[in-house]
VOGU-3710 file (C-alpha; in Angstrom, 3 decimals, decimal comma):
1> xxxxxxxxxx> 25,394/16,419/-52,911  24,155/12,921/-51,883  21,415/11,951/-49,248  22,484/11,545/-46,474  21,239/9,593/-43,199  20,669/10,515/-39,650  22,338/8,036/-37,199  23,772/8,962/-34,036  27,779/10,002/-34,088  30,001/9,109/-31,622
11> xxxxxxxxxx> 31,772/12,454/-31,470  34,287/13,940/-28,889  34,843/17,365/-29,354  37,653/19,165/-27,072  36,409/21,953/-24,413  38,722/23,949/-25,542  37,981/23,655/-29,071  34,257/23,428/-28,456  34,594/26,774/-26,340  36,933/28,460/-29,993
21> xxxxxxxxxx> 34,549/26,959/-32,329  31,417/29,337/-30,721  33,335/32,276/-31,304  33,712/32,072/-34,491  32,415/34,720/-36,474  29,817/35,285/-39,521  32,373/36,171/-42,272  33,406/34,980/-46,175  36,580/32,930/-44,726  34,801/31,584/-41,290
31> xxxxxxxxxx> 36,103/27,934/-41,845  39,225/26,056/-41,756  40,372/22,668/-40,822  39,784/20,296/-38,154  42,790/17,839/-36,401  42,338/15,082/-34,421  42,242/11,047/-34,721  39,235/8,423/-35,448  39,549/5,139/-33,406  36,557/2,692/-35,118
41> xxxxxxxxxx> 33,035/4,490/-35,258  34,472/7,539/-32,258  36,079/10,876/-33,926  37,907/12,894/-31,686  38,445/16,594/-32,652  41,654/17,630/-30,247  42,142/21,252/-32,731  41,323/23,146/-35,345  43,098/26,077/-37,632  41,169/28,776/-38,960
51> xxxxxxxxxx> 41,942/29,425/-42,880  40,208/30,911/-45,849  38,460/28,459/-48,667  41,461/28,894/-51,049  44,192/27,233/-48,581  42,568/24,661/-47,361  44,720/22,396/-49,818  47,776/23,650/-48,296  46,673/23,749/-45,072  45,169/19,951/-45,435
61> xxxxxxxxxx> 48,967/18,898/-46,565  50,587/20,551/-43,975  48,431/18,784/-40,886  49,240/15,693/-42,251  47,461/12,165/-40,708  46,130/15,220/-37,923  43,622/16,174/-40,525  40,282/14,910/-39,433  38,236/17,029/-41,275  36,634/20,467/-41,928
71> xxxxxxxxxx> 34,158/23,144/-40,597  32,593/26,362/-41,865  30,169/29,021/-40,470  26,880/29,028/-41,605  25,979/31,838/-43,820  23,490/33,157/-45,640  22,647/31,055/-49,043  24,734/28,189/-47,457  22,764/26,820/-44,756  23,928/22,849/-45,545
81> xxxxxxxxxx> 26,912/21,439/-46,716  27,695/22,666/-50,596  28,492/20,270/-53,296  32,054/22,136/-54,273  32,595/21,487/-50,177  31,758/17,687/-50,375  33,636/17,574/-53,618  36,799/18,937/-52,314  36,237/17,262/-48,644  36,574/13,447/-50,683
91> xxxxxxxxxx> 39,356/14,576/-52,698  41,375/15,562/-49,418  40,073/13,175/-47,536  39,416/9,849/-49,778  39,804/7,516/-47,029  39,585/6,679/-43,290  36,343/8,530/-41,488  35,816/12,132/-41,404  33,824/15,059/-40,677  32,483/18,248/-41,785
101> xxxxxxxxxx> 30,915/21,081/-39,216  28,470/23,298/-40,377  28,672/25,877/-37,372  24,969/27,965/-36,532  25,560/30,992/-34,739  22,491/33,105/-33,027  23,209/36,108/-31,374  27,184/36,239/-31,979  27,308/32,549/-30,282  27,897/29,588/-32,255
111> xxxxxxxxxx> 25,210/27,444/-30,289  25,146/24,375/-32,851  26,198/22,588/-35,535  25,474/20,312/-38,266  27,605/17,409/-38,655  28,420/15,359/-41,487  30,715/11,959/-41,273  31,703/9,586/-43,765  34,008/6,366/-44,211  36,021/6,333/-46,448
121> xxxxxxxxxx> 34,119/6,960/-50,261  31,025/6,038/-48,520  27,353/7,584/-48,126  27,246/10,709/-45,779  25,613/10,414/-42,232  24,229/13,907/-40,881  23,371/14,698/-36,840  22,963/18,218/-35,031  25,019/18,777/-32,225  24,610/21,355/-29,674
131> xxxxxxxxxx> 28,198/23,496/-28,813  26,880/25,052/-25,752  28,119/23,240/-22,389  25,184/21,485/-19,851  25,065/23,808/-17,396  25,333/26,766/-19,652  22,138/28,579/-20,982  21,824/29,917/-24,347  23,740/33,156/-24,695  21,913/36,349/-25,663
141> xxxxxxxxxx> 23,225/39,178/-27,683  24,608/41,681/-25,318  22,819/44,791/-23,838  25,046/47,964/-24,036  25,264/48,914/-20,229  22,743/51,256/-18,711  23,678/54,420/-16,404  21,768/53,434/-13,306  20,410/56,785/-11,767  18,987/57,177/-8,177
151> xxxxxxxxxx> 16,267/59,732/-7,778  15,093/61,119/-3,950  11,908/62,790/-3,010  12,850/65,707/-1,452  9,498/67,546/0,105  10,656/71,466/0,337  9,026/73,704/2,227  6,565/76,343/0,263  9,111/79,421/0,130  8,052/82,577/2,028
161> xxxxxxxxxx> 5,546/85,226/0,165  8,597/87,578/-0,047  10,725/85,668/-1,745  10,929/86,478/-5,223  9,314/84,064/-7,465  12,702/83,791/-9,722  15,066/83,144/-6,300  12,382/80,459/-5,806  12,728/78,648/-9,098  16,272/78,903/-8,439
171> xxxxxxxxxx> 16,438/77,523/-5,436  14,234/74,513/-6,384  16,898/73,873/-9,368  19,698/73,808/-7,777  17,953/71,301/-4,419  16,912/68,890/-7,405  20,275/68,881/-8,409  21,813/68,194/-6,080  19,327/64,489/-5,182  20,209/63,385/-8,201
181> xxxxxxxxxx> 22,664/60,837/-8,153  24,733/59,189/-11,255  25,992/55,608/-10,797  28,735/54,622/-13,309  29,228/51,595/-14,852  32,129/49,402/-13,642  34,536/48,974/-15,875  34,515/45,821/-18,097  37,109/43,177/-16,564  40,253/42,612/-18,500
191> xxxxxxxxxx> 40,026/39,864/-21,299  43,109/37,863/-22,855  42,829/36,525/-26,648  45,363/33,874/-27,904  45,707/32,342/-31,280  48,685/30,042/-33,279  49,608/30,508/-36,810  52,085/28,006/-38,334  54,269/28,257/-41,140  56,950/26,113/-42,019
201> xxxxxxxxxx> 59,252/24,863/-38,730  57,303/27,940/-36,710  54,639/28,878/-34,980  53,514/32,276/-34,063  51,550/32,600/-30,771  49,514/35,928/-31,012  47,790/37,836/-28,089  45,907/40,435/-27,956  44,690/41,996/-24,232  41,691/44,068/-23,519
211> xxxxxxxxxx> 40,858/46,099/-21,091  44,680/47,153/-20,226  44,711/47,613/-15,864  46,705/50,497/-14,191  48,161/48,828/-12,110  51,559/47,887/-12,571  52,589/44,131/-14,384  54,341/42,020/-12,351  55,080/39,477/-14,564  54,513/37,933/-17,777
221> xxxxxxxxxx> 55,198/34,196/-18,877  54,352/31,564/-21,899  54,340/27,970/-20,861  54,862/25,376/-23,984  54,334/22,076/-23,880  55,427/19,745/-26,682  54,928/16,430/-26,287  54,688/16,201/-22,276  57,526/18,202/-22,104  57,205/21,786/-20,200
231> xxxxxxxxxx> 59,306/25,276/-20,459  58,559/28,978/-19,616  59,349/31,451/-21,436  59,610/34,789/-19,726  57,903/38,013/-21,333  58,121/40,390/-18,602  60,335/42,726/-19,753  58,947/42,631/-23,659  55,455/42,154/-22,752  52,575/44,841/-24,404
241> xxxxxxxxxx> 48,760/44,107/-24,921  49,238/43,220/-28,417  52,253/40,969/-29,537  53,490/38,070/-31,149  56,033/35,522/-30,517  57,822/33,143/-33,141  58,365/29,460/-31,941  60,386/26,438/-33,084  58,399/23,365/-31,976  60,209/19,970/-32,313
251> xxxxxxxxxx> 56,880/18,259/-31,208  53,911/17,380/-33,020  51,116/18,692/-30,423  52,293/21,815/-29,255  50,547/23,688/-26,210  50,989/27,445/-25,333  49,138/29,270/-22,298  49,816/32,695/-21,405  49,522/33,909/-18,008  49,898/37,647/-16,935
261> xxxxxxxxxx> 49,716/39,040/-13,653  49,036/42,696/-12,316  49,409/44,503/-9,006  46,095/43,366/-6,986  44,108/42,311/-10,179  43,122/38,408/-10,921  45,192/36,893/-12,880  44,682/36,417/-16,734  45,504/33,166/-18,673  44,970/32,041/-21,970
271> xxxxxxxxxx> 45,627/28,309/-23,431  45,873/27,496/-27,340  46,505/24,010/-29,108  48,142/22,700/-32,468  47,636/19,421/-32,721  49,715/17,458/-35,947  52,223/20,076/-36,181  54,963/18,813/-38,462  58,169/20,218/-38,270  60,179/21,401/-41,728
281> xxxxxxxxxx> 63,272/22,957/-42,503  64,140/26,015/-42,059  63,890/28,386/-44,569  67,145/29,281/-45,993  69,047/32,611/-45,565  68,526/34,978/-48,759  72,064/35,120/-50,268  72,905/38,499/-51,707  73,389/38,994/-55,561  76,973/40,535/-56,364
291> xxxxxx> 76,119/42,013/-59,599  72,879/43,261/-58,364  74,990/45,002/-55,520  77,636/46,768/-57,953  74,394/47,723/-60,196  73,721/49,782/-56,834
//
């Protein structure tokens, strides 16, 4: 790999990619591509698509001029940016500027993150940038919830000489018992995960819900925007924790947020972004074989 330089990036990163991008977890296919535009020196990343290594090719094709670059998770043995990475980054990307994110993650939290830039077959530049928001602190792993017990001092009286010194044990058992107190853990709120997968003219919007509430669902609804332009889509009836629903955008930035409501429980929402989308044909219809169908 080259040397690179350490200047100062002018870098716009979305919230709500910034906010996907320190999820991301510690495995062999944690990367994918980045979308987004480059006006002079400024790169703005408006979405990304998680991939493994071997599509990024395909992948890279089908974003089109969206493609602004890649990222990976760091891992271990591949703390900086490898030369097969840099080698296939300038053959995707021979001109224009670009980027590379090398995500660190402490704790399960993608906190920072290595960035490299170039222009066109230039030099590389390299800055660290933090992923965590201003008024958020570091994140720490989480603690596994702790039964909170309550304990009273109970003084008892000094049982009477006739009492049998077995009735007496007895009776201090079950008074102890009966001071001690268990506290419960509340369960954890519900959560709402939302991803896009594109193939083709489609796009699959997946969810997956956590956390499922009693209480009856009152309603269910995806909102897409393509373009500017807004529709609902209805999922009441057809809704479950875990689906999937196929899409055919006719836009090239498509926006999905899923909103689902239950019987005296906060609403949940969830908003994902494809950014470059390009819209192909159809795939055709598989046309029976006759002779294949006499064979049968």
């Amino acid at each position: 790999m080259e040397a690179v330089c350490a200047v100062a990036l002018d870098l716009d990163i979305h919230p709500y990619v910034k906010g996907r991008l320190r999820l991301q977890r510690r495995q062999d296919d944690s990367g994918g591509i980045l979308l987004g535009t480059a006006e002079g020196p400024a790169v703005h990343i408006t979405g990304f698509k998680r991939l493994a290594g071997s599509s990024l090719r395909q992948a890279a094709d089908v974003a089109g001029p969206g493609l602004i670059g890649f990222y990976r998770v760091q891992a271990p043995g591949m703390t900086t940016l490898q030369p097969e990475e840099e080698q296939l980054w300038r053959q995707i990307l021979p001109q224009g500027r670009s980027v590379f994110l090398l995500i660190q993650v402490i704790d399960g939290i993608g906190t920072a993150a290595q960035v490299w830039t170039r222009e066109d077959d230039g030099p590389l530049t390299q800055e660290k940038i933090s992923l965590l928001d201003e008024a958020t602190p570091p994140a720490t792993a989480a603690q596994p919830a702790a039964v909170a017990v309550q304990r009273l001092r109970i003084k008892f009286p000094t049982p009477p000489k006739w009492v049998p010194a077995a009735t007496a044990v007895l009776f201090t058992l079950v008074a102890s018992a009966w001071c001690y107190q268990e506290i419960k853990p509340a369960a954890p709120p519900p959560a709402l995960a939302l991803e896009l997968q594109a193939r083709d003219s489609e796009i699959t919007a997946i969810w997956e819900q956590s956390s499922v509430p009693a209480e009856q669902l009152q309603s269910a609804s995806l909102l897409v925007t393509e373009d500017g332009k807004e529709k609902t889509i209805d999922l009441t009836r057809r809704y479950s924790p875990k689906g999937r629903l196929i899409l055919r955008p006719t836009g090239r930035d498509v926006i999905l947020t899923l909103n689902v409501q239950y019987r005296g429980v906060a609403p949940l929402s969830n908003t994902a972004i494809y950014v470059g989308f390009r819209p192909g044909r159809p795939m055709a219809p598989r046309t029976p074989d006759p002779a294949k169908k006499r064979a049968s």
